[in-house]
N, C-alpha and C positions, 0 to 999 in steps of 0.2 A: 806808275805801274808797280807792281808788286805780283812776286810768287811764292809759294809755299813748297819746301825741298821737303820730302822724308826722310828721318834720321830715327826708323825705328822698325823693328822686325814687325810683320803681321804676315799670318799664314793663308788669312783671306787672297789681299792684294800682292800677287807676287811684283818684284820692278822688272824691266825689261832687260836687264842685263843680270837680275838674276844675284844682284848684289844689293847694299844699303851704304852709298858712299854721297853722302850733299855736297861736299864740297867740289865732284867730278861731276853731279849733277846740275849743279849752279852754273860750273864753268859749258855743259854744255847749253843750259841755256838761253847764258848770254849769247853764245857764238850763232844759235838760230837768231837770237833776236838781231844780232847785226847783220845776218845773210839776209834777213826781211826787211830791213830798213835800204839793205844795199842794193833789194831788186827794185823796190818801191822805189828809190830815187835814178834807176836805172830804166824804169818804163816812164817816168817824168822827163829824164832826159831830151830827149832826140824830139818831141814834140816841142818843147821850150826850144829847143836851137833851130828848129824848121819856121817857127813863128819868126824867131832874131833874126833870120835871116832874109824874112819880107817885108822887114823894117817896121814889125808892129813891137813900140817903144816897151809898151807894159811888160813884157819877156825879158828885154835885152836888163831892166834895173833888178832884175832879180839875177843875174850874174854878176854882178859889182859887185 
């Protein structure tokens, strides 16, 4: 994956906060990206542990 920060004035596209800072931009980006990664493995959850728990094998090796 790959993104592109702006690191330059244009009077067209204003930024959302109204500034030109990449590197506060970067830092927010990542933080969505592991809030998404942490809900996606958090709606995976609870269905994998309801499968392990009626003893269907194929769920239980993917928590080892």
């Amino acid at each position: 994956m790959a993104y592109v920060l702006r690191c330059f004035e244009d009077s067209e596209h204003r930024h959302v906060e109204g500034r030109i800072d990449p590197l506060a931009d970067a830092d927010t980006v990542e933080t969505e990206l592991m809030l998404a990664d942490l809900e996606s493995l958090e709606r995976r959850r609870d269905p994998l542990a309801k499968k392990a728990q009626t003893g269907d094998k194929e769920p239980r090796s993917r928590w080892r």
